[in-house]
DRENPA-3360 file (N, C-alpha, C; in nm, 2 decimals, always signed):
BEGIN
1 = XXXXXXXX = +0.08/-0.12/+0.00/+0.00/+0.00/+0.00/+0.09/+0.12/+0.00 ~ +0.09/+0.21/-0.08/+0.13/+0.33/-0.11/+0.11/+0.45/+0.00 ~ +0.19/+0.54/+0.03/+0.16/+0.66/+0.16/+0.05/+0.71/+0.11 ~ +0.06/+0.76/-0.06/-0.10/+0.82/-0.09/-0.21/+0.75/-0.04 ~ -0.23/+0.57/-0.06/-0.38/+0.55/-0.03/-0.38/+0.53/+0.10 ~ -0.27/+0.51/+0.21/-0.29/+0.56/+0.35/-0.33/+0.69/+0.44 ~ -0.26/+0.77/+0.37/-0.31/+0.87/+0.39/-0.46/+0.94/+0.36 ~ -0.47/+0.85/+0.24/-0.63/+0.91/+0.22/-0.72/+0.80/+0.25;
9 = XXXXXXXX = -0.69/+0.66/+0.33/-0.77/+0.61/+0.45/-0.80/+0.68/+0.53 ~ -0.67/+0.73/+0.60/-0.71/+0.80/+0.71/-0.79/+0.87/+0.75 ~ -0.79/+0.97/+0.65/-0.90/+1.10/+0.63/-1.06/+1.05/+0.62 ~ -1.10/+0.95/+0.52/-1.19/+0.93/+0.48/-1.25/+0.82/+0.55 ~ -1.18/+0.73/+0.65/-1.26/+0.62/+0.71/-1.34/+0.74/+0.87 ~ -1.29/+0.85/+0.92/-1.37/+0.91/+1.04/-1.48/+1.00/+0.92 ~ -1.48/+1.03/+0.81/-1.61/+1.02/+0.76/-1.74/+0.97/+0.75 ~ -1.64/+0.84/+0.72/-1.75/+0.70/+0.71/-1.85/+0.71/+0.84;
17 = XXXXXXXX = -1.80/+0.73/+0.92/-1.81/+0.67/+1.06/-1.94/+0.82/+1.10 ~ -1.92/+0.91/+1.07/-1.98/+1.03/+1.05/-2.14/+0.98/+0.98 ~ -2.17/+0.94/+0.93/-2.25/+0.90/+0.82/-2.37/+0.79/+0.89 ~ -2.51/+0.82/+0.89/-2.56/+0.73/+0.95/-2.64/+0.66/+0.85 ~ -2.60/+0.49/+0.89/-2.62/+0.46/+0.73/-2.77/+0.42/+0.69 ~ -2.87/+0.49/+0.81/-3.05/+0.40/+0.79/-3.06/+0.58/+0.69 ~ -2.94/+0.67/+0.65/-3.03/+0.80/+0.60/-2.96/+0.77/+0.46 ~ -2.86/+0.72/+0.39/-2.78/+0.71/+0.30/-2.84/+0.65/+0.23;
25 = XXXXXXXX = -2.96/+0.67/+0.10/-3.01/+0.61/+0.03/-2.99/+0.70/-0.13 ~ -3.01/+0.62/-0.26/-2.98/+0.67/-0.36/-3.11/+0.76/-0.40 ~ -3.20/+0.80/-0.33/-3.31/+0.85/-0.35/-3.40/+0.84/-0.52 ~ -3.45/+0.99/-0.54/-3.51/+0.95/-0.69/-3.45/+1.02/-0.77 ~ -3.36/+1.07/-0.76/-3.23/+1.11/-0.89/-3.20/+0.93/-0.88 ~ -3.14/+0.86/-0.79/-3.08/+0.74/-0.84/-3.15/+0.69/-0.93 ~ -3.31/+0.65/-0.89/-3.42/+0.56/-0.96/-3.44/+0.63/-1.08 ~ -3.44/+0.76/-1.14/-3.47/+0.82/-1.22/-3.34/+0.79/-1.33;
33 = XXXXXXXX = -3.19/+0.82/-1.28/-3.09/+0.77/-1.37/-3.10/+0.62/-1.37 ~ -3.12/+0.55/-1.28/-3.15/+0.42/-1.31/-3.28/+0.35/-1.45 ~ -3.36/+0.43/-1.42/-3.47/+0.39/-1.50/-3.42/+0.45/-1.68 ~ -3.38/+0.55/-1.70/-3.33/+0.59/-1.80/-3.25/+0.51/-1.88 ~ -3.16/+0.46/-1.75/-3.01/+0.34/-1.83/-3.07/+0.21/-1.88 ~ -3.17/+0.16/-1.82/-3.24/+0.08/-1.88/-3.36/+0.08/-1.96 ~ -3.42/+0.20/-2.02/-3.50/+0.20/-2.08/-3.42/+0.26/-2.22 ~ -3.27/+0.31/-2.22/-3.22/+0.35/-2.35/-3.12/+0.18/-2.37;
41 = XXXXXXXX = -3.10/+0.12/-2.26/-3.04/-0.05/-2.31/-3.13/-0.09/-2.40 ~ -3.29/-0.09/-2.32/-3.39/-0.17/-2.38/-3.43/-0.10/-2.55 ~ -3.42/+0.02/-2.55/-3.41/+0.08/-2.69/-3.29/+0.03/-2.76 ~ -3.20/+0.02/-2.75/-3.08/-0.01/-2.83/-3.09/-0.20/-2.85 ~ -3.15/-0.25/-2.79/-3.15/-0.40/-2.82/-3.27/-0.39/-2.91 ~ -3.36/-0.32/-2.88/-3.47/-0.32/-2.97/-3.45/-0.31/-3.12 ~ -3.35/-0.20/-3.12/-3.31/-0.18/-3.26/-3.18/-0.29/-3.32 ~ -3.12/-0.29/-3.27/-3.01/-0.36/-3.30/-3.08/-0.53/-3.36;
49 = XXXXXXXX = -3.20/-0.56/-3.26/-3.26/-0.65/-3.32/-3.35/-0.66/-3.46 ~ -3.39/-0.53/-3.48/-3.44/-0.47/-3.58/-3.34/-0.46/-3.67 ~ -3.27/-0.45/-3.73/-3.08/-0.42/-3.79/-3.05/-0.56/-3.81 ~ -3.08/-0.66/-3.72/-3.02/-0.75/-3.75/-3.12/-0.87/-3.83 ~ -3.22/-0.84/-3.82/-3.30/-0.87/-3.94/-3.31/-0.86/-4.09 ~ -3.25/-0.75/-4.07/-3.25/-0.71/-4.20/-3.12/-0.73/-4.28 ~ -3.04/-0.81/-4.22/-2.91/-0.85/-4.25/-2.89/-0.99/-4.35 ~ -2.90/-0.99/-4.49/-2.88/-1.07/-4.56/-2.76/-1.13/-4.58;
57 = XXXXXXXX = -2.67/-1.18/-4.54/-2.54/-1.25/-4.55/-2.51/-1.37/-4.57 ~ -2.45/-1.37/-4.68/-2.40/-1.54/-4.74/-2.25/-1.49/-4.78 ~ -2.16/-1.60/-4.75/-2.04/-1.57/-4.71/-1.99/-1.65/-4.84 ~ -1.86/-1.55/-4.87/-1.81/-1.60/-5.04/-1.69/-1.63/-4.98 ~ -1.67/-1.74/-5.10/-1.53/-1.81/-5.07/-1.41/-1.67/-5.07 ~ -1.31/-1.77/-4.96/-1.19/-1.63/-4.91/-1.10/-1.64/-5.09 ~ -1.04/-1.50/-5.08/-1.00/-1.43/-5.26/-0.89/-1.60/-5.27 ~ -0.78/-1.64/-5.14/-0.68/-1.74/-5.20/-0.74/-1.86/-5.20;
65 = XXXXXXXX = -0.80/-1.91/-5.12/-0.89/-2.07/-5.14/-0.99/-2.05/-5.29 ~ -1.07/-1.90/-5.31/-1.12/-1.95/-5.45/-1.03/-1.96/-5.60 ~ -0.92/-1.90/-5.57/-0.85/-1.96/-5.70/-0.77/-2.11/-5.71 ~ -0.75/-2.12/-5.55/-0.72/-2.25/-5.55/-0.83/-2.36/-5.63 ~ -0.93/-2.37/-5.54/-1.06/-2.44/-5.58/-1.10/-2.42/-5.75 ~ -1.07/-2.33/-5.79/-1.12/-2.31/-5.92/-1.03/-2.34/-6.01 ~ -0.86/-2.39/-5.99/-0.77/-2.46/-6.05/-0.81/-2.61/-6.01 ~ -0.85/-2.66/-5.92/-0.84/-2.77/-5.88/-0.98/-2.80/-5.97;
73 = XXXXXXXX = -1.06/-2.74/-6.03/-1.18/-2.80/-6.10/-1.15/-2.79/-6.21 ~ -1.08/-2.71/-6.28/-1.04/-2.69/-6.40/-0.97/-2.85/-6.43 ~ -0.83/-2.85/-6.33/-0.79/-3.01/-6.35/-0.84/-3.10/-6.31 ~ -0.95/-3.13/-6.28/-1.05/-3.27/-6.27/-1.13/-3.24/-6.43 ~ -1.19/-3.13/-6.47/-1.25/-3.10/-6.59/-1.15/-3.15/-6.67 ~ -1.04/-3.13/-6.73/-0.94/-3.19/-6.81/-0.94/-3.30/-6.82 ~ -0.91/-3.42/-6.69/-0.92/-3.51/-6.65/-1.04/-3.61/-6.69 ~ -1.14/-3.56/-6.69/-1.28/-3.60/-6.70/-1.27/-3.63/-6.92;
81 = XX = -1.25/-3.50/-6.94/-1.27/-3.53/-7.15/-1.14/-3.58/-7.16 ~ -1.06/-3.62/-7.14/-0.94/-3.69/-7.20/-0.95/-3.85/-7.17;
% end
């Protein structure tokens, strides 16, 4: 432990102690930022699920496996008329 975070134990634990803890509640600023953070989550899943709907994706062969692949059919096609 460092002299800084001792030092600023010291100070701040006869605070603590100051503080009576049946009055220390997050009142209705908390519930009010509370209710906001979850009703802009619940918005953004909403959409993001909406987004992802709409997402048509079919996945093309990677640029070096398709030239591979497409030499390797050419030489069976050779193979095949001869």
């Amino acid at each position: 432990m460092s002299a800084t975070s001792t030092l600023a134990m010291t100070h701040l634990v006869p605070l603590a102690k100051d503080l009576d803890e049946n009055k220390v509640t997050p009142g209705v600023l908390g519930f009010i930022v509370f209710a906001v953070i979850g009703a802009a989550v619940w918005f953004l899943m909403k959409s993001m699920n909406k987004h992802m709907k709409r997402v048509d994706f079919e996945e093309g062969p990677e640029p070096g496996k398709a030239s591979a692949t497409a030499s390797a059919e050419a030489t069976k096609g050779e193979e095949r008329t001869a």
